[in-house]
Rosetta silent file (secondary structure, phi, psi, omega in degrees, C-alpha in Angstrom):
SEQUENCE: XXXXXXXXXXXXXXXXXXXXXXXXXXXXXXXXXXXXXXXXXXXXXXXXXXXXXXXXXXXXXXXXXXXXXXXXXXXXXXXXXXXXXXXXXXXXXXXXXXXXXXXXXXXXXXXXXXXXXXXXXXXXXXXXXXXXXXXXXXXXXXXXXXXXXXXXXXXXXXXXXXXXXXXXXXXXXXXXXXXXXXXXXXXXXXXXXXXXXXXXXXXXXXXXXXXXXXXXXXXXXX
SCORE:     score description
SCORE:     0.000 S_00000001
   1 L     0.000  167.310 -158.109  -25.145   10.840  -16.923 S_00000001
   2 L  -119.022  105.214 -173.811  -23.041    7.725  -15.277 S_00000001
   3 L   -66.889  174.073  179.677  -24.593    7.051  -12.142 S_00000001
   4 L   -41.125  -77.892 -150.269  -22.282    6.216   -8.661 S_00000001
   5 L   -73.082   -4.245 -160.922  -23.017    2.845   -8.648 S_00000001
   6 L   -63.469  143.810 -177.466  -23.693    2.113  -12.632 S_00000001
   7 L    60.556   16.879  148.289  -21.259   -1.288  -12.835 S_00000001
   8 L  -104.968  -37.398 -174.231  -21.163   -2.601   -9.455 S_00000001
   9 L   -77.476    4.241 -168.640  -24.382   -3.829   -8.734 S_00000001
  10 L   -86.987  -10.098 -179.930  -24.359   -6.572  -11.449 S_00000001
  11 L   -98.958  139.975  173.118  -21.034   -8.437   -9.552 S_00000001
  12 H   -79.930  -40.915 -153.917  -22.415  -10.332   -6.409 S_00000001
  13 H   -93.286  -15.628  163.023  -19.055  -11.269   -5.591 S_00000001
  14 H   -73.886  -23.079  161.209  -17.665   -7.710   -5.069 S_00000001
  15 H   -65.814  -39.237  175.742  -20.667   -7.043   -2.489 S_00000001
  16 H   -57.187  -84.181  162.294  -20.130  -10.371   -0.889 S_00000001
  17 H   -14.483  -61.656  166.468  -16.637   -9.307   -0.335 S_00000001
  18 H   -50.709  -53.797  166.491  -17.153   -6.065    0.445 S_00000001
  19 H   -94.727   33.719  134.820  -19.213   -6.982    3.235 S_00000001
  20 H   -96.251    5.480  171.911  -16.805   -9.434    4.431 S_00000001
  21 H   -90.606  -35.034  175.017  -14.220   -6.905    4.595 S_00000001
  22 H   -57.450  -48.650  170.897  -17.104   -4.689    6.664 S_00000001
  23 H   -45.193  -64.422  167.301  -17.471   -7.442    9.042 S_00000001
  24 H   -52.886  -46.317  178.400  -13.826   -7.755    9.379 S_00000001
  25 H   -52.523  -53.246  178.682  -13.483   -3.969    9.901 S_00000001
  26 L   -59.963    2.099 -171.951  -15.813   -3.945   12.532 S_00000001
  27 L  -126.179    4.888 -159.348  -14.155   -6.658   14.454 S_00000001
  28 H   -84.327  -25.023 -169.267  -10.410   -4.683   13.889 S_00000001
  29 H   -71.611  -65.936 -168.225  -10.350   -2.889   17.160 S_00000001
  30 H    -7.300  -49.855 -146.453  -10.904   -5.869   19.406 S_00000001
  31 H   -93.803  -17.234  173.394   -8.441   -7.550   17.495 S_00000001
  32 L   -91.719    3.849 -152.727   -5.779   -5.079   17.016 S_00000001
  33 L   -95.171   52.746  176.362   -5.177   -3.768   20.596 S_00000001
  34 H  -103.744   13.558  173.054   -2.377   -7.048   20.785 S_00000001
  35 H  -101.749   21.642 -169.289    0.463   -4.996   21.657 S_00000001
  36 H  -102.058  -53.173  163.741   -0.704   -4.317   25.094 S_00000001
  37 H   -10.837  -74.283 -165.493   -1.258   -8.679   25.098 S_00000001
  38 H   -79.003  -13.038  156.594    2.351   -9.157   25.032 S_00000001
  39 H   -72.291  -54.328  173.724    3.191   -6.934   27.840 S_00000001
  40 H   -25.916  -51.093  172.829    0.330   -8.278   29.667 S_00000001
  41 L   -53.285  -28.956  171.008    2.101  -11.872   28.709 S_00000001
  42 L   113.172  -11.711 -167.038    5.092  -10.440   30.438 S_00000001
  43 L   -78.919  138.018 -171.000    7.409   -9.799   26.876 S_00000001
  44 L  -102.570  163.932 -148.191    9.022   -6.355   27.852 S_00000001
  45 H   -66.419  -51.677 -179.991    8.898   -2.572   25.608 S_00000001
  46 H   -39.116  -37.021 -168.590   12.389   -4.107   23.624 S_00000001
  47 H   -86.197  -48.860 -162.289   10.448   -7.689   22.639 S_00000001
  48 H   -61.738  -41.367  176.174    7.416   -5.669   21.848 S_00000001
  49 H   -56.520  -45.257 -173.047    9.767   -3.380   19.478 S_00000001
  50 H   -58.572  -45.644  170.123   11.319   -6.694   18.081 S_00000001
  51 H   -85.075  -41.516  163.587    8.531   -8.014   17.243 S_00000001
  52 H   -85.539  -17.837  172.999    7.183   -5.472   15.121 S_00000001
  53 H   -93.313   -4.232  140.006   10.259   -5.122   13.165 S_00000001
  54 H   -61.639  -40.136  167.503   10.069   -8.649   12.655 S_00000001
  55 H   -47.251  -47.085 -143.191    6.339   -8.082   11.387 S_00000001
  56 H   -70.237  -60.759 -178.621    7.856   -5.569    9.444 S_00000001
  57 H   -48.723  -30.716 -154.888   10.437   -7.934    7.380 S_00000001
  58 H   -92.078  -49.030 -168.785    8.076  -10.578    6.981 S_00000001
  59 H   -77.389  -10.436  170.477    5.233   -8.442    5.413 S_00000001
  60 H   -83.827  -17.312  177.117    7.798   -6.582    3.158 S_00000001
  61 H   -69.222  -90.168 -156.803    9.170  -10.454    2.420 S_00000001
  62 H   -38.478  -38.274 -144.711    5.451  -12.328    1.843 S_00000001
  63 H   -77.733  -20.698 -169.150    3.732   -9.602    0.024 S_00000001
  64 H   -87.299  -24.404 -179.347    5.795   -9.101   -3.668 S_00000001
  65 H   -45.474  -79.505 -177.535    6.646  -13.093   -2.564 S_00000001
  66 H   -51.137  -78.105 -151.963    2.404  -14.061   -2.651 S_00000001
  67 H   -54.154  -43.816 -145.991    1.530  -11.418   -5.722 S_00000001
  68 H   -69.233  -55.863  173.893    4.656  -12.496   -8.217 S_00000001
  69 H   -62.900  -35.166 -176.426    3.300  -16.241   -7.662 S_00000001
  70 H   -74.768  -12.469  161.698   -0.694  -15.705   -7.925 S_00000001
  71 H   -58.937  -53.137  163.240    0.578  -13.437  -11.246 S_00000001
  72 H   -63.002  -19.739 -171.990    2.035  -16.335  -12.571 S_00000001
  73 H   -95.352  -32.521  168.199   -0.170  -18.838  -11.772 S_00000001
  74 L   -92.521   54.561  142.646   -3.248  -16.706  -13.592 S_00000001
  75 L   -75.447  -32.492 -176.466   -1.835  -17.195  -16.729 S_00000001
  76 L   -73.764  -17.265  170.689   -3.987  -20.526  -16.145 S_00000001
  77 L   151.717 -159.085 -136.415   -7.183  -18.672  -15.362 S_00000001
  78 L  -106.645  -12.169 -163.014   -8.827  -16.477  -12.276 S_00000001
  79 H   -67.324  -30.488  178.710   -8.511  -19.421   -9.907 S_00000001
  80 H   -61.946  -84.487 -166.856   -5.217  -18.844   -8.092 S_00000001
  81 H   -37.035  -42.943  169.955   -6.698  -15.621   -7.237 S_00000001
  82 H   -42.532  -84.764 -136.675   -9.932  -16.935   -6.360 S_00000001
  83 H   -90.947  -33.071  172.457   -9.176  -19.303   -3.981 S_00000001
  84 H   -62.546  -23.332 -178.916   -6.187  -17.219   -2.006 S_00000001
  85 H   -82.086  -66.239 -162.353   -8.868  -14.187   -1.476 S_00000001
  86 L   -96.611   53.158  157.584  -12.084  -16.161   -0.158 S_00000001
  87 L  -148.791   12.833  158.361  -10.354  -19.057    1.447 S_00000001
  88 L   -59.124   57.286  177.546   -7.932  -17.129    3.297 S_00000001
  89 L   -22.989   94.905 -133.944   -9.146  -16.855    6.912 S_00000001
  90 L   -82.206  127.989  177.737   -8.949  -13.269    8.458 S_00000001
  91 L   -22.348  -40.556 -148.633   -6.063  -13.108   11.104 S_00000001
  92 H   -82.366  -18.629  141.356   -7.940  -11.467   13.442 S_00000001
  93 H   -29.323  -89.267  149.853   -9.432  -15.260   14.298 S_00000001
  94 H     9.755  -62.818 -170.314   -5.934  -16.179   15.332 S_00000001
  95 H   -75.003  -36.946 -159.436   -5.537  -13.541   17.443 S_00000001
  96 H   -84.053  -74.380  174.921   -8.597  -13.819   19.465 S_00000001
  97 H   -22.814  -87.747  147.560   -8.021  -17.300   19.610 S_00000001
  98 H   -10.388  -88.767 -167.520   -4.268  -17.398   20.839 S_00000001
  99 H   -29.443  -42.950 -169.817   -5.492  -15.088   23.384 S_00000001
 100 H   -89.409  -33.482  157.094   -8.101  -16.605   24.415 S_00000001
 101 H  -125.018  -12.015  130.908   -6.225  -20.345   25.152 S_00000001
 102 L   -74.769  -27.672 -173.202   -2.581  -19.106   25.373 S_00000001
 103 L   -54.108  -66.449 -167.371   -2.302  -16.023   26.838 S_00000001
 104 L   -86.083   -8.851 -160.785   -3.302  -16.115   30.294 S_00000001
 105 L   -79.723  -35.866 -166.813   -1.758  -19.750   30.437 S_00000001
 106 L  -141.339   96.116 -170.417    1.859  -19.243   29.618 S_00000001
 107 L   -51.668  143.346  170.021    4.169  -16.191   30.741 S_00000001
 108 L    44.439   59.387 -152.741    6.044  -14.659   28.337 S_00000001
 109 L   -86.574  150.370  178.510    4.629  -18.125   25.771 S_00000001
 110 H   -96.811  -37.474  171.061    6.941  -17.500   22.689 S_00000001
 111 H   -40.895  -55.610 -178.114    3.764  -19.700   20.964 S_00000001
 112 H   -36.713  -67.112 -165.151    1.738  -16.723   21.916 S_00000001
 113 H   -65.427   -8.221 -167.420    3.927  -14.282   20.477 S_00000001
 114 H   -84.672  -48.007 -159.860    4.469  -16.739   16.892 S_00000001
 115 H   -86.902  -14.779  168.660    0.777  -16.727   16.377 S_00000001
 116 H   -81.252  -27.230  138.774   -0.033  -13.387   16.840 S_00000001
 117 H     4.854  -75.693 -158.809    3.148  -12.589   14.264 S_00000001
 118 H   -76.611  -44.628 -156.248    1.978  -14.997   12.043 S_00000001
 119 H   -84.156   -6.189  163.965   -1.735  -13.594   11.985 S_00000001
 120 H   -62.187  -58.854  155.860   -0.681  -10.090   11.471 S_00000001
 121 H     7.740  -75.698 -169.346    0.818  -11.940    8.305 S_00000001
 122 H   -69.640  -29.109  175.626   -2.109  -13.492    7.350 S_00000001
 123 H   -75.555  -32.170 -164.724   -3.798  -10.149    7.703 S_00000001
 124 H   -72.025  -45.815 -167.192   -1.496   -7.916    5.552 S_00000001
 125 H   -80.464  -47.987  176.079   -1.561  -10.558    2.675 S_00000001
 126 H   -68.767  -48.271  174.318   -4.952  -11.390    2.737 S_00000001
 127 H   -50.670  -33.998 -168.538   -6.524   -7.401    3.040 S_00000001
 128 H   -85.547  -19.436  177.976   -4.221   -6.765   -0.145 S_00000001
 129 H   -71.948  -70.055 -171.728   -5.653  -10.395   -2.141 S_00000001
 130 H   -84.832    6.211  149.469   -9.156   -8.941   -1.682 S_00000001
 131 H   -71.866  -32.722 -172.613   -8.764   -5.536   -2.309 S_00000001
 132 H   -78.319  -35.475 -175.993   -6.550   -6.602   -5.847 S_00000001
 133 H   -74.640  -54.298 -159.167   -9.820   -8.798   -6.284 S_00000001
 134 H   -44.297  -37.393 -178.063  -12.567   -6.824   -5.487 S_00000001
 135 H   -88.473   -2.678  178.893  -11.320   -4.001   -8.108 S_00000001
 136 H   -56.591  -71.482 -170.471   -9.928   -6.953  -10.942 S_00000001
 137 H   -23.764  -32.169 -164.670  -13.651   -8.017  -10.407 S_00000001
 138 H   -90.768  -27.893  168.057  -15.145   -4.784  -11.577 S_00000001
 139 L    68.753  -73.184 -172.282  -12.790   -4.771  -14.990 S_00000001
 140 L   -89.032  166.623 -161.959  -13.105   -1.308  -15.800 S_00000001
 141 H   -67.127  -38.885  174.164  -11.192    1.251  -14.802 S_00000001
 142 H   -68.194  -34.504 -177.646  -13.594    3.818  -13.970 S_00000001
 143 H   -78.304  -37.060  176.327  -15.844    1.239  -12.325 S_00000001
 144 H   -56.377  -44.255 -168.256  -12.882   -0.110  -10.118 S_00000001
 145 H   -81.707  -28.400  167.712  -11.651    3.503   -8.559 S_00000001
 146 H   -59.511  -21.315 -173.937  -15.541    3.871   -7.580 S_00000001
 147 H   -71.904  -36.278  167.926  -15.467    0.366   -6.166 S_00000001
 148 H   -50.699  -32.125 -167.617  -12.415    2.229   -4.147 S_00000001
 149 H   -87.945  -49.690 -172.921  -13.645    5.098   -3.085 S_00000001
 150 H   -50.367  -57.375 -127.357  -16.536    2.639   -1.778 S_00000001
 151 H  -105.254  -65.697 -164.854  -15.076   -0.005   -0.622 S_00000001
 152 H   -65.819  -15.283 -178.036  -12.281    2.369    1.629 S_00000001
 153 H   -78.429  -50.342 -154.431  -15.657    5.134    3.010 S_00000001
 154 H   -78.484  -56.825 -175.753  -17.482    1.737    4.278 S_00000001
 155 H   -56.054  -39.837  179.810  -14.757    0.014    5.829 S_00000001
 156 H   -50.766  -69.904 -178.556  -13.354    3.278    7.776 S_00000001
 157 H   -43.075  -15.088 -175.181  -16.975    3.941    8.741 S_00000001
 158 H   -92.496  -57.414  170.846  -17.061   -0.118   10.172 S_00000001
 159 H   -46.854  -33.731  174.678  -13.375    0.712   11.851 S_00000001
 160 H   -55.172  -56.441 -166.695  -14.966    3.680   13.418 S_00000001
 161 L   -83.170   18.240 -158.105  -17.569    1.930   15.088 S_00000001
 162 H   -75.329  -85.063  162.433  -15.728   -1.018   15.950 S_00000001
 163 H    -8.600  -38.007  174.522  -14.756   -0.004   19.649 S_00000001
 164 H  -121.139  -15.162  140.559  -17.938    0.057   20.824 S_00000001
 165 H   -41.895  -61.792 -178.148  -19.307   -2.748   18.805 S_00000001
 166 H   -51.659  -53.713  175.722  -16.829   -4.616   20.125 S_00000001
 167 H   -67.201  -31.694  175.173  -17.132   -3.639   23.944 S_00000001
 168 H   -80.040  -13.525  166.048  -20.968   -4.134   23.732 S_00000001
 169 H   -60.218  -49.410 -159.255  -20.661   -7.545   22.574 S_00000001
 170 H   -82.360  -39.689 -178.344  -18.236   -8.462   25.102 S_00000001
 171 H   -67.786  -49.389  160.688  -20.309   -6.732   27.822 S_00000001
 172 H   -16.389  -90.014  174.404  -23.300   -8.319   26.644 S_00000001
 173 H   -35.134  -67.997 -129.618  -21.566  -12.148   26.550 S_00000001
 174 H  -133.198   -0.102 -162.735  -19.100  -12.372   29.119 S_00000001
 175 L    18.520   76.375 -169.534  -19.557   -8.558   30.949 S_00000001
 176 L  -151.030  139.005  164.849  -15.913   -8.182   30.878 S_00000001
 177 L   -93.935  163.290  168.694  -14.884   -5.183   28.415 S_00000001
 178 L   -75.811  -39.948  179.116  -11.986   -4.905   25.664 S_00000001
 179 L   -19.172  -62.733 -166.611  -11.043   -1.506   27.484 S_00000001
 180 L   -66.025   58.876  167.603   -9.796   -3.581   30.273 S_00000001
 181 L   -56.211   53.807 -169.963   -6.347   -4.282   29.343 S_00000001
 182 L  -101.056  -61.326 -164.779   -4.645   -4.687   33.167 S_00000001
 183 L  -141.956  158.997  176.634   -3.960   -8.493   33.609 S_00000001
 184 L   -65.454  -33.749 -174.802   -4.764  -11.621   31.220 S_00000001
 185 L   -65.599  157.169  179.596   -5.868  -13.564   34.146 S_00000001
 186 L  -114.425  146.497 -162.703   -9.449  -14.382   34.918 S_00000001
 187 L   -48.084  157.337  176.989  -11.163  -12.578   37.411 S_00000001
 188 L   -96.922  115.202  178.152  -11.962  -14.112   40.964 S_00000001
 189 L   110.346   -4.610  174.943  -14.973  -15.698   41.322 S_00000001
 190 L    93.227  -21.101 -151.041  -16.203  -15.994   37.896 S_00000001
 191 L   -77.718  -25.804  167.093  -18.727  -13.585   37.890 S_00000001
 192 L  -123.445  177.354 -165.199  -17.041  -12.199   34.987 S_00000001
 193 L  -109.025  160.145  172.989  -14.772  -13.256   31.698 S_00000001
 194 L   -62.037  177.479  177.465  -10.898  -12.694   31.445 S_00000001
 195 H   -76.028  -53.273  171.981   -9.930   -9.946   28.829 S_00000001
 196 H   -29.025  -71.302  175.522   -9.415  -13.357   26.743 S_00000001
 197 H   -53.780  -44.694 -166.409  -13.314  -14.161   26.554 S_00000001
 198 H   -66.968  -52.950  164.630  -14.062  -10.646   26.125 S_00000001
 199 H   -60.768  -38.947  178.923  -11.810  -10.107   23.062 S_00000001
 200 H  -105.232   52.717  119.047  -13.150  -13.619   21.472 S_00000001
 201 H   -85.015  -31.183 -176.062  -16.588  -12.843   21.832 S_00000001
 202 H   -78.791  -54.500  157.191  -16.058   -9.370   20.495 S_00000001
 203 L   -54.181  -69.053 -172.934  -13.897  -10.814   17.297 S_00000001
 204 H   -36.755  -91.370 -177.756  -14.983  -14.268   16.886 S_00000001
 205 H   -13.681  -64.719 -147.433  -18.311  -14.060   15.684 S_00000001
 206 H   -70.236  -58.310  173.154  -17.930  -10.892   13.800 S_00000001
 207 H   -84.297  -29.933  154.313  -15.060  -12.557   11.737 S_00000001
 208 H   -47.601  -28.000 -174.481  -16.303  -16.180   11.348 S_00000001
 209 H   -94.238  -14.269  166.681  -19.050  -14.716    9.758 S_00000001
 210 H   -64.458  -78.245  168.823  -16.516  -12.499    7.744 S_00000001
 211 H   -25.135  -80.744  177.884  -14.721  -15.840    6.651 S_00000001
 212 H     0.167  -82.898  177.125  -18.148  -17.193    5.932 S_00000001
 213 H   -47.843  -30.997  167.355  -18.724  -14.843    3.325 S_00000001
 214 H   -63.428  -32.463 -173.771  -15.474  -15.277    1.657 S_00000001
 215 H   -74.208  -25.505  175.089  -16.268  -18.722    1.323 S_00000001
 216 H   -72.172  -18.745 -173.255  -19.538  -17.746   -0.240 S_00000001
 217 H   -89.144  -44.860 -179.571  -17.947  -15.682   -2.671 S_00000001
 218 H   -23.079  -66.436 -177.587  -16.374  -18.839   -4.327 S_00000001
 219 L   -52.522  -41.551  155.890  -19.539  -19.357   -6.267 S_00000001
 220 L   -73.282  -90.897  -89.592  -19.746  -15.729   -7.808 S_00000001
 221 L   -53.942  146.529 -177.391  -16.590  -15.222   -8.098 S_00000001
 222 L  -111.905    0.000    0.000  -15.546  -13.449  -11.713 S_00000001
């Protein structure tokens, strides 16, 4: 009989992936809770609508935009693909960032609101380059929809637990939680971090070391 797993474990670079995608899951809540940011920022329920239907255009624009060129371009070999999956930074960087040195700094900062845009972007385009790799990596068909079935159980289970990954990191670090979405500002007296610190302690790590791995993937990659 054809075990689960028969044809996965011999590619390295679909596990390396995979658990940079884990990493990344597990970092998603932190990093996703940014429409509460731009009210916080002062942008009112209309900009916040505005802005996602801007999201909206752009990720139905980039994504047949990105595949139709890295299709064309791997007539020359695997490399187009290659290097747009693991060198592709995961958004949720960005976000943390921007938050974290823009946010509390500048009411209603239109920077603020570009870069979290653009890293939703960066997220949409980039989740779909390594998913399209991880199953091209696997080549057959039957071994690719198990790599699916895999690859979508373990990331859900890493989004589940994110939320409280996330807040014990941040409590840990900076004892400020992600929960506390009220004001952007940093608390008086110091004793604790802004919402800012709390969200890039609770992302950063968790996706630098996500990135990491992409970059690490170069060297398998198939």
């Amino acid at each position: 009989s054809t075990g689960y797993l028969e044809g996965l474990f011999e590619h390295t670079s679909f596990w390396l992936l995979l658990a940079s995608e884990m990493l990344n899951s597990l970092a998603s809540y932190a990093s996703q809770t940014y429409y509460d940011w731009w009210s916080l920022n002062g942008w009112s329920s209309s900009d916040v609508v505005h802005f996602s239907i801007v999201i909206m255009l752009l990720s139905l624009c980039m994504l047949p935009v990105v595949f139709g060129t890295l299709t064309r371009m791997s007539v020359w070999g695997p490399w187009a693909m290659r290097d747009f999956s693991c060198m592709l930074p995961p958004g949720a960087l960005l976000k943390a960032l921007a938050l974290y040195d823009i946010g509390y700094l500048h009411h209603r900062s239109h920077l603020f609101a570009a870069a979290l845009i653009a890293s939703y972007c960066i997220d949409v385009v980039r989740g779909a380059c390594i998913f399209a790799s991880m199953m091209t990596i696997l080549g057959n068909k039957w071994y690719a929809l198990k790599g699916c079935y895999l690859v979508i159980f373990l990331t859900a289970v890493c989004s589940s637990l994110s939320p409280y990954i996330g807040h014990s990191i941040a409590m840990d670090t900076v004892g400020s939680s992600i929960f506390g979405r009220v004001t952007l500002d940093k608390p008086v007296g110091g004793a604790t971090g802004s919402l800012g610190e709390a969200i890039l302690w609770a992302v950063g790590p968790l996706a630098a070391a996500s990135y990491l791995l992409q970059l690490v993937t170069l060297r398998f990659f198939n």
